[in-house]
C-alpha positions as a Markdown table, in Angstrom:
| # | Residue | x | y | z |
|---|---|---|---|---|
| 1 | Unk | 118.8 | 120.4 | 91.9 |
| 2 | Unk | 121.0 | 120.9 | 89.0 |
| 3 | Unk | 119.9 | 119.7 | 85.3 |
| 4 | Unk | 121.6 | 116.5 | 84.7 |
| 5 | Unk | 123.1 | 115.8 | 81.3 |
| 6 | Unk | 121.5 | 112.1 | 80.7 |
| 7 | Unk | 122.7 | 112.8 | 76.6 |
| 8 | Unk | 125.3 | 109.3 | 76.9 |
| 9 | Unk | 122.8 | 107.6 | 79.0 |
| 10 | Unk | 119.8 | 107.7 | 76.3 |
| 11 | Unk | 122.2 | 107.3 | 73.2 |
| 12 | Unk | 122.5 | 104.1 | 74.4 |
| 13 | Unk | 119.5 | 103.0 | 74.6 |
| 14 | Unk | 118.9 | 101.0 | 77.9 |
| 15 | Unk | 115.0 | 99.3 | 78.0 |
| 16 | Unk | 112.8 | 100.6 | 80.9 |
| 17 | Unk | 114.2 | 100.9 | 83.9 |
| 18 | Unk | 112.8 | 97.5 | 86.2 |
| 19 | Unk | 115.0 | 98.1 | 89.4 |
| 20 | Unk | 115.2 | 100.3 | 92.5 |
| 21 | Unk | 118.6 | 99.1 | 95.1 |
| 22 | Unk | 118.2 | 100.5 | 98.3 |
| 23 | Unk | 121.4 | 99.7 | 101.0 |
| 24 | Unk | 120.2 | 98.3 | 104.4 |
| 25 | Unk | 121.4 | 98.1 | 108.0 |
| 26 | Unk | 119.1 | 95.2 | 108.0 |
| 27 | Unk | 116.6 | 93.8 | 105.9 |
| 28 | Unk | 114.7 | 92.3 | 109.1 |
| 29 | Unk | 114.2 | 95.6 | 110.6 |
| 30 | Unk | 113.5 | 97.0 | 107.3 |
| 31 | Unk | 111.1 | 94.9 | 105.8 |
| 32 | Unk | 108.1 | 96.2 | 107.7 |
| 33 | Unk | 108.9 | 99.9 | 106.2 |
| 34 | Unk | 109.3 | 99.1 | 102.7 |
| 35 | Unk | 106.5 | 96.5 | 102.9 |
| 36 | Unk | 103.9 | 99.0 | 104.4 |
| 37 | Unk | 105.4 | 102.2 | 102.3 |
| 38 | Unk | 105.9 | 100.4 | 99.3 |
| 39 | Unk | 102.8 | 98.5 | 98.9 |
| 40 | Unk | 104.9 | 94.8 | 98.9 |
| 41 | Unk | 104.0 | 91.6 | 99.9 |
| 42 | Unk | 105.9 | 89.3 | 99.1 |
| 43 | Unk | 109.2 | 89.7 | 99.3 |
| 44 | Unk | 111.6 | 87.0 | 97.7 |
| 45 | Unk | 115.0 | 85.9 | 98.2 |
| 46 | Unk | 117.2 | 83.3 | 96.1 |
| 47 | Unk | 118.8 | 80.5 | 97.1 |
| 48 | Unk | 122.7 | 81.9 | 96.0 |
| 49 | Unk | 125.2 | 79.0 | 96.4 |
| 50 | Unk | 128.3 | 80.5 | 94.8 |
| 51 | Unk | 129.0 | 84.4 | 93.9 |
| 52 | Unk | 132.4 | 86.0 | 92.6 |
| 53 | Unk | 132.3 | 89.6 | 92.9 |
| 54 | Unk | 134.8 | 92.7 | 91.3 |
| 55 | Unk | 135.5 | 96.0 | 92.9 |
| 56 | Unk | 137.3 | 98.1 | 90.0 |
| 57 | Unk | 138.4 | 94.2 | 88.7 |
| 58 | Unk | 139.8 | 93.3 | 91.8 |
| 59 | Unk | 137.9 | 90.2 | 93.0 |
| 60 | Unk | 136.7 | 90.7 | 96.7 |
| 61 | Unk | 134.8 | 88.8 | 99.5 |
| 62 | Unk | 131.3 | 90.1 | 99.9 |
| 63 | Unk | 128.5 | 88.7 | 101.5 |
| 64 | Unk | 125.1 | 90.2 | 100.9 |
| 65 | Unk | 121.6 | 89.2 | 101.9 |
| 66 | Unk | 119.5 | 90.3 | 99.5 |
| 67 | Unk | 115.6 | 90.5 | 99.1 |
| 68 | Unk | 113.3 | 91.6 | 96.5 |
| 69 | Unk | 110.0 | 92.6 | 95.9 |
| 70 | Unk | 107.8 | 94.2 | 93.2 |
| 71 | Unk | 105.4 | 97.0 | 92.9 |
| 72 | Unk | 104.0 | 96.6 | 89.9 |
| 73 | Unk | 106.0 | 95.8 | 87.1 |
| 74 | Unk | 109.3 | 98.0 | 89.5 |
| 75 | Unk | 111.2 | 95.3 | 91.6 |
| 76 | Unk | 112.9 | 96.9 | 94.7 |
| 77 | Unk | 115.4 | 95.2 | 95.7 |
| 78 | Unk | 116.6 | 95.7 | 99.5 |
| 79 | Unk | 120.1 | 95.0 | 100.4 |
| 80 | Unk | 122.1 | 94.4 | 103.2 |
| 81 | Unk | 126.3 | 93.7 | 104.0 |
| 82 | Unk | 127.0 | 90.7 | 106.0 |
| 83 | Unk | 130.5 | 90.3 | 105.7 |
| 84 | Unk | 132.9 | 93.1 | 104.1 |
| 85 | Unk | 136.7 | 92.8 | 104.4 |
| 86 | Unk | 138.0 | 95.7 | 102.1 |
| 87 | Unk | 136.3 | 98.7 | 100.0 |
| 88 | Unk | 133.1 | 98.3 | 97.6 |
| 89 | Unk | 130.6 | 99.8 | 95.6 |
| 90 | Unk | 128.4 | 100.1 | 99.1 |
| 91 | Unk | 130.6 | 101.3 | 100.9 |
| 92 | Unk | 130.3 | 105.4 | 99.9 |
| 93 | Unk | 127.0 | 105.3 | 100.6 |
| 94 | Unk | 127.1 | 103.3 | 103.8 |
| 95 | Unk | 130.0 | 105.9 | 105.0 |
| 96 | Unk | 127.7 | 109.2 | 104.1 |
| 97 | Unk | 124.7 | 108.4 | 104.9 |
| 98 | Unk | 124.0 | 104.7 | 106.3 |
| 99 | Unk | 121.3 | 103.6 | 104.2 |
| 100 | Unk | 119.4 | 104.5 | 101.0 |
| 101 | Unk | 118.8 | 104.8 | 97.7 |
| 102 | Unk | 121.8 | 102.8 | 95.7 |
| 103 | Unk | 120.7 | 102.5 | 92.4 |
| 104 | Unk | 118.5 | 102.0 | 89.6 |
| 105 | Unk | 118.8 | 98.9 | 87.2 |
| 106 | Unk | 118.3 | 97.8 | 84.0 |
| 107 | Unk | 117.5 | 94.4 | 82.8 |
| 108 | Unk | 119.1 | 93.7 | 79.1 |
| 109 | Unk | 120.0 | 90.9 | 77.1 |
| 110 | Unk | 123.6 | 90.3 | 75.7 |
| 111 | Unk | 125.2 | 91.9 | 79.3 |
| 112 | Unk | 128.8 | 91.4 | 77.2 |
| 113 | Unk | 127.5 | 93.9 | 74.3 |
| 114 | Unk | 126.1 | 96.7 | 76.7 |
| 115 | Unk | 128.9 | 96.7 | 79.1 |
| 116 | Unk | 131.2 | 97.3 | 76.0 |
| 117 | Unk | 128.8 | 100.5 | 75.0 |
| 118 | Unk | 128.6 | 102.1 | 78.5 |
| 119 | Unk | 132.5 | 101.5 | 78.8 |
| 120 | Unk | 133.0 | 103.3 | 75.4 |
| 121 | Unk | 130.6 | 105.9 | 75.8 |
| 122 | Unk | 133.2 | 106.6 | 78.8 |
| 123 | Unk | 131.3 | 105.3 | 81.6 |
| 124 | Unk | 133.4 | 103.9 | 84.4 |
| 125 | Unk | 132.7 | 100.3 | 85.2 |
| 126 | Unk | 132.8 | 99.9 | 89.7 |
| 127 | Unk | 131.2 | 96.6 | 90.3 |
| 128 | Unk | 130.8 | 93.5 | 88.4 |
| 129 | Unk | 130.2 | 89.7 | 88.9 |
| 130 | Unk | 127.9 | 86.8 | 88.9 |
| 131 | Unk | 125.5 | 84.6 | 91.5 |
| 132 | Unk | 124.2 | 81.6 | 90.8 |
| 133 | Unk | 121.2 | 80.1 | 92.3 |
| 134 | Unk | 120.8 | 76.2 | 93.3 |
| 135 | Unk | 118.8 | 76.0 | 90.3 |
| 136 | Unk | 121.6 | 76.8 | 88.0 |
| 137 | Unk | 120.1 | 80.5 | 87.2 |
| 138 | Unk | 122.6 | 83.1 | 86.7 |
| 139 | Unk | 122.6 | 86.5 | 87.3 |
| 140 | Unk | 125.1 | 88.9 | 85.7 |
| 141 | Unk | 125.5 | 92.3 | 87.1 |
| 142 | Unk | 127.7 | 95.2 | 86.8 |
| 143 | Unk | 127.5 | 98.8 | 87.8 |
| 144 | Unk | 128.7 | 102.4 | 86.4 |
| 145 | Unk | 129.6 | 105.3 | 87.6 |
| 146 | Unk | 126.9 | 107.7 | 86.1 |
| 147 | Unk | 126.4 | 109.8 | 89.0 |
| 148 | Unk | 128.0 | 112.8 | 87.4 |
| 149 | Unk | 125.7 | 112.7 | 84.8 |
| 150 | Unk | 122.7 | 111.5 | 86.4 |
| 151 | Unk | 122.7 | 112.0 | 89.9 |
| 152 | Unk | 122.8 | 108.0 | 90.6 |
| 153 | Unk | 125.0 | 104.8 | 89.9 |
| 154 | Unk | 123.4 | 102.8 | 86.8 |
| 155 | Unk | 123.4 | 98.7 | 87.3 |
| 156 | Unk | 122.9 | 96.7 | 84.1 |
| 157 | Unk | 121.6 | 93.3 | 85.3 |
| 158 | Unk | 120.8 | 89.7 | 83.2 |
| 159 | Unk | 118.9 | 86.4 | 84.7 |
| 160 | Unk | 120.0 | 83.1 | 82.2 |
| 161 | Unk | 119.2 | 79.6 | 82.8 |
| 162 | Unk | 120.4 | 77.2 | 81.2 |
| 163 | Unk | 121.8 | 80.0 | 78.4 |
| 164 | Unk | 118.5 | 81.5 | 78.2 |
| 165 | Unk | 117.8 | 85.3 | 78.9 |
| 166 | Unk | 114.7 | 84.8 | 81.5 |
| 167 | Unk | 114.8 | 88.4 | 82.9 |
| 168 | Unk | 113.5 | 89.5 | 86.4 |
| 169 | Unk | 109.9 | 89.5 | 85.8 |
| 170 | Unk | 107.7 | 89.0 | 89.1 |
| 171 | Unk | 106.3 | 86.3 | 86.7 |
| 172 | Unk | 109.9 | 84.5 | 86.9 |
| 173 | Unk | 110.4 | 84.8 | 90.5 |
| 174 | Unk | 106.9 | 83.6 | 91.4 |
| 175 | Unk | 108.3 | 80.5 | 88.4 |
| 176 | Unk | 111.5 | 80.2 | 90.7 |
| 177 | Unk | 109.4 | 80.0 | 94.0 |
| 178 | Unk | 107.8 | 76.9 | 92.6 |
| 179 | Unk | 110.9 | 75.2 | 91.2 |
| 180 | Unk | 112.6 | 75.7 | 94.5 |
| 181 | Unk | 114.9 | 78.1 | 93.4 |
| 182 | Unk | 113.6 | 81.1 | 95.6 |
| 183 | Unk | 112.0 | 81.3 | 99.3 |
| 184 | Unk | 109.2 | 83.5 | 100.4 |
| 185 | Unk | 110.4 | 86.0 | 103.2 |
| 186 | Unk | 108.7 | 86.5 | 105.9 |
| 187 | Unk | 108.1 | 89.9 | 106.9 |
| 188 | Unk | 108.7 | 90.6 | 110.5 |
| 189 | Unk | 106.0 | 92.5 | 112.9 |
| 190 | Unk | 106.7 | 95.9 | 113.5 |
């Protein structure tokens, strides 16, 4: 494996890393994998009532299902395409290789601010958008290009309600669970 230059990456100076994406066929038949590989139990998924999504700022319709689940203080997050009418970020790897590995995330504060730093410090912004829960949360996403440097694609991520930074703590998912906001999955015998 080549040595990656990660130089850009660290003068920016992203928190911890909190997030592992890994791209589906479906989560149904997945579940029982990543549950018994992963050491998870439970898995979560929120209750997303309206999403706009931008492929290199074009908007586009796509439907994901998406799950999560945490080991330790790492949330994996396990996603899977419903509904795609035209390209996005997925669809490389979907094309090479099926499923997988996606991306690693990193949850920040001021989303604005640190996509402005990445774009300047020449990283190329793919994917970006919002989803909002019933419960009003909001998540902010948006993903760069850093395989070339790093060997992956990079997703800065931020969780508001009400204007608030709340983060993606397994604390604040179990919170969302009992304010209705999130459902329990059910993980499906293998």
């Amino acid at each position: 494996m080549a040595i990656m230059n990660t130089d850009a990456l660290n003068a920016l100076n992203l928190p911890s890393m909190r997030q592992l994406g890994i791209i589906v066929k479906s989560i149904d038949a997945s579940l029982p994998f990543y549950s018994k590989v992963l050491n998870i139990n439970p898995w979560y998924k929120a209750k997303v009532f309206e999403t706009e999504i931008f492929y290199k700022d074009k908007l586009i319709d796509l439907e994901l299902d998406i799950v999560i689940g945490y080991s330790g203080s790492l949330q994996f997050e396990l996603i899977e395409i419903v509904k795609e009418t035209e390209e996005h970020i997925y669809s490389d790897l979907v094309a090479k290789q099926g499923e997988g590995l996606h991306h690693i995330g990193f949850t920040v504060s001021n989303i604005e601010k640190r996509i402005e730093s990445l774009e300047k410090a020449g990283f190329n912004k793919l994917q970006y958008g919002t989803l909002k829960t019933q419960g009003m949360a909001l998540t902010q996403f948006a993903y760069f290009d850093t395989i070339e440097q790093c060997g992956y694609i990079t997703e800065l991520i931020q969780v508001t309600l009400l204007g608030i930074n709340m983060g993606m703590s397994h604390f604040m998912v179990k919170l969302g669970k009992l304010l209705g906001d999130v459902d329990l999955v059910s993980i499906p015998q293998s």
